[in-house]
PLY file of the C-alpha trace (Angstrom):
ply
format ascii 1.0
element vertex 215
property float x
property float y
property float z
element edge 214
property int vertex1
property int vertex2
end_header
0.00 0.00 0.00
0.97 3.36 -1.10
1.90 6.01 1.35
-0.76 8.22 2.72
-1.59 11.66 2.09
-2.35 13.63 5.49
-5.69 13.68 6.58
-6.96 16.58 9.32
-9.52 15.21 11.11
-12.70 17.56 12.40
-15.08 16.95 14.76
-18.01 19.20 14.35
-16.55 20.51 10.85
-18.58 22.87 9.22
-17.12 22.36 5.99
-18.37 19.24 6.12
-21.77 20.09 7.63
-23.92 19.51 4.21
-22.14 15.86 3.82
-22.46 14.96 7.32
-26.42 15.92 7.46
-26.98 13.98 3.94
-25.17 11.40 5.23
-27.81 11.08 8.52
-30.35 11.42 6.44
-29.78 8.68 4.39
-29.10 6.78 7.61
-32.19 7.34 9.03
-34.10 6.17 6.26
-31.96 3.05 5.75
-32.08 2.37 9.55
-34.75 -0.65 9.37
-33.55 -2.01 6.23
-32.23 -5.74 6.32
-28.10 -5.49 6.14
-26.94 -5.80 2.56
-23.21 -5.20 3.56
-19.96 -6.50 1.00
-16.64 -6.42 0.86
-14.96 -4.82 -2.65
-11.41 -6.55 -2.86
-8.97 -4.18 -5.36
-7.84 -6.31 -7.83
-4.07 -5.71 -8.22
-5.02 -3.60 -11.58
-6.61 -1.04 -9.51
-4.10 2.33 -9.84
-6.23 5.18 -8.30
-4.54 5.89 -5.29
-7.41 5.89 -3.09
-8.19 2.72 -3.66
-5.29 0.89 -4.04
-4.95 -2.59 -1.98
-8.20 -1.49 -0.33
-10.75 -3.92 1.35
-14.48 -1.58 1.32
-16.82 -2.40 3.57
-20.00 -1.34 1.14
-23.65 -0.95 1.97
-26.26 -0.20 -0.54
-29.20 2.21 1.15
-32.69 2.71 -0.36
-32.61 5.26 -3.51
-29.22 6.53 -3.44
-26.02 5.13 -4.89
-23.39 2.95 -2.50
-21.26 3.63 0.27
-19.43 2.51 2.83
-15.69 3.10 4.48
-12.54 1.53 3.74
-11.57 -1.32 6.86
-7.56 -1.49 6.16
-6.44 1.99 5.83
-5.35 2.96 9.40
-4.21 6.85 9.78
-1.23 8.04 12.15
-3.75 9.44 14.52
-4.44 7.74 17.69
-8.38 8.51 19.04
-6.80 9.80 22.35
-5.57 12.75 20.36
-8.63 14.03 18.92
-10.69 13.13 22.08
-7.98 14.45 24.45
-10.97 14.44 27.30
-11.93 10.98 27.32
-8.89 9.70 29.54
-9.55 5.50 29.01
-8.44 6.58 24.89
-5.19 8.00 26.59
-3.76 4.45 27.27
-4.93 3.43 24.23
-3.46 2.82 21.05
-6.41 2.79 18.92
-6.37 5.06 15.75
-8.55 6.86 13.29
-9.28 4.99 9.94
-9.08 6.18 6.67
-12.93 6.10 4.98
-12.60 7.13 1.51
-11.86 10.48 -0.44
-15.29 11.90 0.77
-15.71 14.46 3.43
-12.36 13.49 4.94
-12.77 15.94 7.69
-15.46 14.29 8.80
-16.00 11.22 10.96
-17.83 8.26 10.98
-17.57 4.85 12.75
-18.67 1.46 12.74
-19.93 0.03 15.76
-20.53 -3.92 16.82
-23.92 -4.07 18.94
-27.08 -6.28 19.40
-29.14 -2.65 19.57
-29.53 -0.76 16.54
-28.79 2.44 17.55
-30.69 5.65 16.13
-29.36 7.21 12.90
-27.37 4.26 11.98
-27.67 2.24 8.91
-27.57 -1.96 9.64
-24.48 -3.12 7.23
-23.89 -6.33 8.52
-25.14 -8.72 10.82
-25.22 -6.63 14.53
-22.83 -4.04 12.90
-24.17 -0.44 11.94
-22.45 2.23 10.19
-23.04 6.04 11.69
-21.65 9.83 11.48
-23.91 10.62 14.33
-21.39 12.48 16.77
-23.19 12.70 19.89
-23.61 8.29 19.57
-19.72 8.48 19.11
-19.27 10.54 22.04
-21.45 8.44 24.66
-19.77 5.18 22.74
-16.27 6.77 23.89
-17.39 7.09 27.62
-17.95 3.21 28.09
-15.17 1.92 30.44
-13.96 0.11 27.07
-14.45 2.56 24.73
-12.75 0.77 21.54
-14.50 -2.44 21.99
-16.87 -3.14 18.81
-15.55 0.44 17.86
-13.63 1.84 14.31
-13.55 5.23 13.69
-13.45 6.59 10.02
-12.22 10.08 8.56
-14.23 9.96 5.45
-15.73 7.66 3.29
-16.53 5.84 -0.17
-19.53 6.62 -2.51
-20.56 6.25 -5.83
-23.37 7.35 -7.90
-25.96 5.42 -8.75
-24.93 2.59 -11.32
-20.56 3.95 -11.30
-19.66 0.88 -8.48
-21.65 -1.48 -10.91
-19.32 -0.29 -13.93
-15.90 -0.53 -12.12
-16.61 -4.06 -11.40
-17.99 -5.01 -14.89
-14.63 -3.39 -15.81
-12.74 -5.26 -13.41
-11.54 -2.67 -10.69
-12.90 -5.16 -8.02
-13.77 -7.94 -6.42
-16.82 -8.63 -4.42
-16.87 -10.58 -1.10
-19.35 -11.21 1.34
-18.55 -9.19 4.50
-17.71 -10.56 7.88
-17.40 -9.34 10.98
-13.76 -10.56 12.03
-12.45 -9.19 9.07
-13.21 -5.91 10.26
-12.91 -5.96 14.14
-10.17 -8.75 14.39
-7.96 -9.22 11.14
-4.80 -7.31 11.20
-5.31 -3.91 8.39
-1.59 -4.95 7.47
-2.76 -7.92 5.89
-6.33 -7.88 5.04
-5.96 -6.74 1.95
-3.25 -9.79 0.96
-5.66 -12.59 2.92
-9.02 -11.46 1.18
-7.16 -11.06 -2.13
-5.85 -14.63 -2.31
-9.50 -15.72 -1.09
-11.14 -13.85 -3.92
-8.74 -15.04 -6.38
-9.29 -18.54 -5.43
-12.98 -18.08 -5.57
-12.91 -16.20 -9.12
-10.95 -19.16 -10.22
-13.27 -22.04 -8.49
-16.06 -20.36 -10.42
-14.59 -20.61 -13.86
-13.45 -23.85 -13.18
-17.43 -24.21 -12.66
-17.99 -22.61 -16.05
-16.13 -24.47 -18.13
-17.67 -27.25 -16.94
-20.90 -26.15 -17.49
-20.41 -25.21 -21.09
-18.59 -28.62 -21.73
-19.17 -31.21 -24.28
0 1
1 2
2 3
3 4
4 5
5 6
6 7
7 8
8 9
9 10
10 11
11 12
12 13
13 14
14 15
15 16
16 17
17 18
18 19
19 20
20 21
21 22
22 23
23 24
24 25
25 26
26 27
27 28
28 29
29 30
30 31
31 32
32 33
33 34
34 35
35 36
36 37
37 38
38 39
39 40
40 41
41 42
42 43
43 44
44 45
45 46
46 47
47 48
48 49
49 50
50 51
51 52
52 53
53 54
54 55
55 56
56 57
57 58
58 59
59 60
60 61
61 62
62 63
63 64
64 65
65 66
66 67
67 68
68 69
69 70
70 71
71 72
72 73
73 74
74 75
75 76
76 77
77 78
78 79
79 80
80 81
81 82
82 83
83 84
84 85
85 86
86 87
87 88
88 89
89 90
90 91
91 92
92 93
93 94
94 95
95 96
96 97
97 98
98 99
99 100
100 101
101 102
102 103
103 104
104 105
105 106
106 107
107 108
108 109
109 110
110 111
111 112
112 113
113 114
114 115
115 116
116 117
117 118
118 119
119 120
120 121
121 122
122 123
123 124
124 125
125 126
126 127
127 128
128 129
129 130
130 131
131 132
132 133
133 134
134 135
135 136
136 137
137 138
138 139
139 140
140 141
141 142
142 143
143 144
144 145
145 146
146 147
147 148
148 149
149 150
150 151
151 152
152 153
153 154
154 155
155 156
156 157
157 158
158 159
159 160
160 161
161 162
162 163
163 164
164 165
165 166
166 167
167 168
168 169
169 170
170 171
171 172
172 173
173 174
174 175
175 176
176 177
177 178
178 179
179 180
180 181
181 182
182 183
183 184
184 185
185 186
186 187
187 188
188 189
189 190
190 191
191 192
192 193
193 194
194 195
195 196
196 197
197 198
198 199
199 200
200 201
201 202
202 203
203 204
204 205
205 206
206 207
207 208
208 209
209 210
210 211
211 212
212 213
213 214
């Protein structure tokens, strides 16, 4: 993975203010939808530097293109320093994610829970995907603040029918999501693990093909 450009991170950004209130919106209406989350895999082919060796954890809302934040793309900013008052993030090494080239200086997160919390949209299985502030504050005050917890600068959208077209042009591949992938699974290697598992599967499926279409 290329190196990073610098990201500055905002709280309550107002340059970011239209994004971030689209963005709830959206949420809100998605909330009771069943989770539709996937993973996009870049295929080594895939030069835009956003992108690159990226695992994207992808939802699809109601009547609006898809979106989602990218899982292996940790920034050199460690929580504690952008929530300097919450002292349980000073002993802890957890850092801010990098999303996606949207709204950069704004935050989201990803939170592992059996409740659905309000202005969240259900991704996968008990996981939700938010850029609800005041949730990420009152997560951050649980005496283990990180657990079930990845925060996101940014994040990944396309219009309605573009993410269909990069794949059809072979930009990705598509995964179903899991939960250990994104809570457990080293960001270091992700990328190389669900690569090589999306390879073999591509191939397994041609295999199937040719079989198929067989005399």
């Amino acid at each position: 993975m290329g190196p990073m450009e610098p990201v500055t991170v905002c709280r309550r950004c107002c340059l970011s203010l239209v994004a971030a209130i689209a963005f709830s919106a959206v949420a809100a209406h998605a909330a009771d939808a069943l989770p539709n989350g996937i993973f996009l895999v870049a295929r080594p082919e895939l030069k835009d530097p956003n992108f690159r060796e990226t695992v994207v954890l992808v939802t699809q809302p109601p009547g609006t293109g898809p979106l989602g934040v990218i899982i292996n793309r940790p920034l050199p900013r460690r929580l504690g320093e952008i929530f300097p008052e919450h002292d349980a993030l000073q002993r802890s090494r957890d850092v801010v994610y990098f999303g996606g080239p949207v709204a950069r200086n704004l935050l989201l997160f990803l939170v592992r829970t059996r409740s659905a919390p309000e202005r969240a949209m259900h991704v996968l299985e008990d996981v939700y995907l938010s850029a609800d502030q005041e949730a990420l504050e009152a997560l951050l005050k649980r005496p283990e603040p990180t657990r079930g917890l990845r925060v996101y600068a940014g994040y990944s959208g396309w219009g309605i029918g573009q993410l269909q077209v990069e794949i059809a042009r072979g930009g990705w591949y598509v995964l179903k999501a899991d939960v250990e992938s994104i809570f457990s699974k080293d960001p270091a290697t992700i990328w190389q693990e669900l690569l090589k598992r999306a390879t073999v599967r591509h191939t397994q499926h041609a295999v199937d093909d040719a079989r198929v279409f067989a005399p």
